[in-house]
ZAROMAR-565461 format. One line per field, with one value per residue (C-alpha): residue in three letters; residue number from 0; x, y, z. Coordinates in pm, 1 decimal. Layout:
<rs>
residu: (Ala ...)
num: (NUM ...)
x: (X ...)
y: (Y ...)
z: (Z ...)
</rs>
This chain:
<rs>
residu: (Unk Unk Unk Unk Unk Unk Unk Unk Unk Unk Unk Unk Unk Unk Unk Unk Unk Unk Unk Unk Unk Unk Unk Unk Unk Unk Unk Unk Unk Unk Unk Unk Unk Unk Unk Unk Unk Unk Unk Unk Unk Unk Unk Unk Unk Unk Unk Unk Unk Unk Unk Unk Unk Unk Unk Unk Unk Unk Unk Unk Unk Unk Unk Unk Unk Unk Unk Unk Unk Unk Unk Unk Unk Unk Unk Unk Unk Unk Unk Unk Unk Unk Unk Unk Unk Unk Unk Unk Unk Unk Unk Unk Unk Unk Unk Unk Unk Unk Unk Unk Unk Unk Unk Unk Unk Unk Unk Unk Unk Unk Unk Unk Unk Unk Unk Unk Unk Unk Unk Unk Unk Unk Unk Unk Unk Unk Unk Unk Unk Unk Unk Unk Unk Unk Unk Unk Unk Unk Unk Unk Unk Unk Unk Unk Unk Unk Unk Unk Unk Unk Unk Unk Unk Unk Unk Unk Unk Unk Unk Unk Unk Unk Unk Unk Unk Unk Unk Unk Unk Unk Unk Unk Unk Unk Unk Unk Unk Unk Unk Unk Unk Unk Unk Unk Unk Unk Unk Unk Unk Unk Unk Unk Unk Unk Unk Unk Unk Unk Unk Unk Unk Unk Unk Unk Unk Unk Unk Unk Unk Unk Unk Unk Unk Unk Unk Unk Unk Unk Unk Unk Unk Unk Unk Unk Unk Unk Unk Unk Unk Unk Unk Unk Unk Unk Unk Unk Unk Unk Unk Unk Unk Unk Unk Unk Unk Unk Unk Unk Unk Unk Unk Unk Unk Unk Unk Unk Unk Unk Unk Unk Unk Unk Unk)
num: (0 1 2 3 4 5 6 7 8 9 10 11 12 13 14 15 16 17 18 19 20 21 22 23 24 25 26 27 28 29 30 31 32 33 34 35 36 37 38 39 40 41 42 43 44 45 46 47 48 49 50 51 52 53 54 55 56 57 58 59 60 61 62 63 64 65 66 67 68 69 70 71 72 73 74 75 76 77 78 79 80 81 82 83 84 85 86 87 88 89 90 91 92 93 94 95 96 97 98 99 100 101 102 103 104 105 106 107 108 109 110 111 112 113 114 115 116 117 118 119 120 121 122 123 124 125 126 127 128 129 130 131 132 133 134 135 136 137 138 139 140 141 142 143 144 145 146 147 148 149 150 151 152 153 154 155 156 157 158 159 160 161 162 163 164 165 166 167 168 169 170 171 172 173 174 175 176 177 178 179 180 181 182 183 184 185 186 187 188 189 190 191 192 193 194 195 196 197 198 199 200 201 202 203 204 205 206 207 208 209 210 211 212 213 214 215 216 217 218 219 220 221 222 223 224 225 226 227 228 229 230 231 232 233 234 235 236 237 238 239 240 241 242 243 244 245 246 247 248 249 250 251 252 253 254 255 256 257 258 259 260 261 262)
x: (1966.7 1919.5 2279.1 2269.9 2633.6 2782.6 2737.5 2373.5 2347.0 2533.9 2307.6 1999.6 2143.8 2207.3 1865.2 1711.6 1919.7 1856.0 1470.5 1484.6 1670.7 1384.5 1139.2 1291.4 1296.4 901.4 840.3 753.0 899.5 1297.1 1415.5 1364.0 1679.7 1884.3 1780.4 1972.0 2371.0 2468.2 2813.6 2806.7 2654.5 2513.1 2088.0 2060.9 1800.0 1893.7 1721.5 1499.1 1871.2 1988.6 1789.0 2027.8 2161.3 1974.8 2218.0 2225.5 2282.5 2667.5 2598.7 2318.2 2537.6 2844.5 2601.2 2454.8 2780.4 3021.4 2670.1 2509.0 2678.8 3026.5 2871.9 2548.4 2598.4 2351.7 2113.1 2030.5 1747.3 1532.7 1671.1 1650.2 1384.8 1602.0 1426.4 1059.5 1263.4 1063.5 778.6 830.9 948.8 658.7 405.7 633.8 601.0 271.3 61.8 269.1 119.8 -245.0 -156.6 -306.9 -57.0 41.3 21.2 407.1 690.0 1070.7 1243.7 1481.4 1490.5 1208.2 1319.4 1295.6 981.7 836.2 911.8 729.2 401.6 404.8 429.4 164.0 -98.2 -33.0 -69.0 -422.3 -536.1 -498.0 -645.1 -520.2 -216.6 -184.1 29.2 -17.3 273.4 387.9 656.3 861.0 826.1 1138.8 1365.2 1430.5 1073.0 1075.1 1303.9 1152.7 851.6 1033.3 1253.5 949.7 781.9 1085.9 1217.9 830.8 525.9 646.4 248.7 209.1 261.2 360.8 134.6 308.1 96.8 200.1 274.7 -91.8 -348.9 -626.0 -377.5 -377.4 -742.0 -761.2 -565.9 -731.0 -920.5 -1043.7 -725.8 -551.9 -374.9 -189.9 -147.3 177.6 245.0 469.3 268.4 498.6 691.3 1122.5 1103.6 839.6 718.2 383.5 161.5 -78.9 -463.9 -442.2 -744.7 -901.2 -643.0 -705.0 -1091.5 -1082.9 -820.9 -1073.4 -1372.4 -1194.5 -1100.5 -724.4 -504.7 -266.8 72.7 178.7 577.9 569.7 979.1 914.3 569.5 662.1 798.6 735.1 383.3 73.8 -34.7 -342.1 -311.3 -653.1 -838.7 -774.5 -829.9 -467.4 -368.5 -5.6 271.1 622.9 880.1 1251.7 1365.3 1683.1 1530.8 1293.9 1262.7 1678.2 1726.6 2073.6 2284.1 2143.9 1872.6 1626.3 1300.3 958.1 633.1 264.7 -5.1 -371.1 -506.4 -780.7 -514.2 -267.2 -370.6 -408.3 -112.8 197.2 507.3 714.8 1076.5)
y: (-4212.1 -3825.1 -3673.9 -3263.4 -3091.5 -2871.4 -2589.2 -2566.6 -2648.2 -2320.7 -2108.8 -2226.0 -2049.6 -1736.3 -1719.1 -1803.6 -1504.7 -1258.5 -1339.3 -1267.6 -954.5 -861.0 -949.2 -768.9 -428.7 -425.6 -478.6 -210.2 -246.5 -348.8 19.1 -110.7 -302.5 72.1 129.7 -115.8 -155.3 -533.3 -621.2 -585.5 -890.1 -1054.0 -1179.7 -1205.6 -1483.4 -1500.9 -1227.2 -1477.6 -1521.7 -1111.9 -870.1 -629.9 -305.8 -23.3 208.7 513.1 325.2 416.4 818.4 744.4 559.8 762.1 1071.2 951.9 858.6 1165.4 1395.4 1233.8 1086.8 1225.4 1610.8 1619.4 1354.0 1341.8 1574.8 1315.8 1153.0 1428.7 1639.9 1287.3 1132.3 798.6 786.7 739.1 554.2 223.8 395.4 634.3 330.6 99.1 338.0 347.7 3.9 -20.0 10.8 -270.3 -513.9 -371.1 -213.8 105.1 342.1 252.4 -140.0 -156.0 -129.2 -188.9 -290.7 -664.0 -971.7 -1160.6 -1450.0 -1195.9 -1007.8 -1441.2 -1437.8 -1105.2 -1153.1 -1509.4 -1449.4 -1188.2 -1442.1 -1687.2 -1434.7 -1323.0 -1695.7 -1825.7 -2203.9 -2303.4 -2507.1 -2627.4 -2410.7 -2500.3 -2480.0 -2688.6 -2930.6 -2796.0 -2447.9 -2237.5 -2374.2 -2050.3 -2025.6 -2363.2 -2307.4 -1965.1 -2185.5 -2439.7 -2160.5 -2015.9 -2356.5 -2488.0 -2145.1 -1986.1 -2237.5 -2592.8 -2666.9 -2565.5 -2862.4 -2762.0 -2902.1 -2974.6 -3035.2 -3102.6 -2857.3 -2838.7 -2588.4 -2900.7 -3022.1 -2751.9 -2655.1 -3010.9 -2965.8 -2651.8 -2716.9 -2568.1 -2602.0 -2397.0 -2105.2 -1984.5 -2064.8 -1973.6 -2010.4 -1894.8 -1793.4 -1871.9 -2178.1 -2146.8 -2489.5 -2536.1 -2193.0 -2265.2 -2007.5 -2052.6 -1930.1 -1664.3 -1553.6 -1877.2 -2032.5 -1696.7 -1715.1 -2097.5 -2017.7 -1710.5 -1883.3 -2177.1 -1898.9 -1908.3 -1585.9 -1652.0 -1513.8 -1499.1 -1456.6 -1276.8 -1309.7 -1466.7 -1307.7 -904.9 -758.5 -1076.5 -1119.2 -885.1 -941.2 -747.7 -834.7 -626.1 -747.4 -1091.9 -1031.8 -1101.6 -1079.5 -1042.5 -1065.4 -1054.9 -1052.0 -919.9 -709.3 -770.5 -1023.7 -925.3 -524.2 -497.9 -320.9 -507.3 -740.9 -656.8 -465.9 -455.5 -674.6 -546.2 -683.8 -629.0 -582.6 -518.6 -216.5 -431.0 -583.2 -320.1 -239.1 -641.4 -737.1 -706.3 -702.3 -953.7 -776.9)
z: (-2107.7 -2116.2 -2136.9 -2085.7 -2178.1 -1980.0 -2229.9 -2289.7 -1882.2 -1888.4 -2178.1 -1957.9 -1656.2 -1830.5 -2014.0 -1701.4 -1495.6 -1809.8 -1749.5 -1384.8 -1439.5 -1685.3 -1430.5 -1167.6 -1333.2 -1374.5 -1051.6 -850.1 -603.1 -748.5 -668.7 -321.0 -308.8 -371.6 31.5 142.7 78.9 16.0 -173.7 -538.3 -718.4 -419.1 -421.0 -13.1 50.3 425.7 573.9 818.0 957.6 959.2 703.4 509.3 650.9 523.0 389.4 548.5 921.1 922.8 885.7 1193.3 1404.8 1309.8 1381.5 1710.4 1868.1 1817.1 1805.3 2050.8 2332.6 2265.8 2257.6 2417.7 2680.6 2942.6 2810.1 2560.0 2816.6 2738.7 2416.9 2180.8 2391.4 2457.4 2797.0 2606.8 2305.7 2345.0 2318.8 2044.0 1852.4 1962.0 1820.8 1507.1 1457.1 1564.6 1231.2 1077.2 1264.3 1293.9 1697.7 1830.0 1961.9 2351.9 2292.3 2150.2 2312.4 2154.9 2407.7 2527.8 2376.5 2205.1 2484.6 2783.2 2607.3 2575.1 2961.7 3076.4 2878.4 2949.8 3351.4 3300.6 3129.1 3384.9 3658.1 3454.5 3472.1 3819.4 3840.1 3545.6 3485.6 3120.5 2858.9 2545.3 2324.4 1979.1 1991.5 1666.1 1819.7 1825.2 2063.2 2265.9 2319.7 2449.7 2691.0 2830.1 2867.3 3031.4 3305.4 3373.0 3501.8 3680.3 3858.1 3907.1 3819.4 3911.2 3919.7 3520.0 3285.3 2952.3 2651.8 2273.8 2029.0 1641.9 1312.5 1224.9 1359.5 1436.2 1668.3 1876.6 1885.0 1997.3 2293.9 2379.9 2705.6 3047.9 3198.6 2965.9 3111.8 2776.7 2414.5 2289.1 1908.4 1639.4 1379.8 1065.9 1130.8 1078.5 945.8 712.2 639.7 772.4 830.5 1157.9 1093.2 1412.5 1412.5 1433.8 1701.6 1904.9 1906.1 1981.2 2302.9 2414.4 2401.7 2661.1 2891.4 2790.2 2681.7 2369.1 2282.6 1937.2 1816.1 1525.9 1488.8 1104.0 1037.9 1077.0 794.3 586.7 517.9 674.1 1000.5 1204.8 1578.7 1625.2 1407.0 1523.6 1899.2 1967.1 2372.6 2366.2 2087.4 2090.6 1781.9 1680.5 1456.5 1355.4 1070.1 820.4 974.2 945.3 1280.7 1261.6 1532.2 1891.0 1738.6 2017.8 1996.8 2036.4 2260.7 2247.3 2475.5 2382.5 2510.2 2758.9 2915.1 2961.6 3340.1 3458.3 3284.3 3593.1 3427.3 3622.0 3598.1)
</rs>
């Protein structure tokens, strides 16, 4: 039997924090971590939960509250452009995920940004009645799914297939209306292939909507380059907008005129 005392359990710890610390300042990118203010001492793993708050928030919001709305009230609409704001911000955005400027908007919820560009496909693909969804998907994406059939398309039927990508290019079919996916699973980390889940949909005649909510800001992503119809996401995860930190939605420039925003 392999005994291990408490005291070299302890020595191992250290050496292996002193290494990471040694690690950390060659990498590039460890300066980073000064943008952001997090309590002394603290390695924040969580940000797939609530990214950090970059550190100079406080002097913005301080600055756009007494400045801004205290001060300049109502001439704010035009003078700080809040009225074009999900615009301004959408093209901001847009280069992080591989978007031309005019297919982003920040703006709502990911759930009520789900519910627009779904009703929109489904409105683009009349005849069809199959959406095509996974069963382990994220369960307020479910459940927008699931509204949107009972309160608006009683005649849809929703389709789950399984974690892996074969199972849902094998339930692909002419009576898909939608595919609806979250490209990096919250469970497993999985990472969907897009491009080839996108083609597959196109090529049967169905749209696809992507949530981005774990992929932006985490790993690259090019909605372009992979044909993607519509995308939604948040941003109060891995881009650190904050709590209530509006979401964002995406709309590829071919469909912008077709697509009928249902609110």
């Amino acid at each position: 039997m392999t005994t291990i005392s408490l005291e070299s359990l302890s020595n191992s710890q250290s050496s292996g924090l002193l290494d990471a610390r040694k690690q950390d300042a060659l990498d590039p990118l460890s300066k980073i971590g000064n943008l952001f203010d997090l309590p002394p001492n603290l390695v924040y793993l969580d940000g797939n939960s609530l990214g950090a708050m970059p550190a100079a928030v406080p002097e913005k919001i301080q600055e756009a509250v007494t400045q801004g709305w205290r001060t300049e009230l109502i001439r704010n609409w035009n003078d700080r452009g809040w009225h074009i704001m999900p615009l301004t911000l959408g093209n901001r955005l847009a280069p992080l995920m591989g978007a031309n400027p005019g297919e982003v908007l920040v703006v709502d919820s990911t759930s009520i940004n789900l519910f627009k560009t779904l009703s929109a496909a489904l409105e683009m693909r009349p005849g069809r009645t199959e959406i095509l969804s996974e069963q382990n998907n994220f369960p307020s994406d479910l459940h927008i799914i699931q509204g949107a059939m009972k309160n608006f398309y009683p005649r849809h039927k929703l389709i789950e297939g399984k974690e892996s990508d074969e199972s849902i290019l094998d339930l692909i079919g002419p009576s898909t209306a939608v595919v609806t996916l979250t490209q990096v699973s919250y469970r497993t980390g999985l990472i969907r292939d897009m491009e080839k889940i996108t083609k597959s949909a196109q090529q049967a005649g169905a749209l696809v909507i992507w949530d981005l909510a774990h992929t932006l800001g985490a790993i690259p992503v090019d909605l372009n380059s992979a044909n993607v119809d519509f995308a939604v996401g948040c941003t109060y995860k891995y881009l650190n907008a904050g709590p209530g930190g509006p979401a964002y939605l995406f709309v590829a420039n071919r469909h912008i005129t077709d697509a009928v925003n249902p609110l």
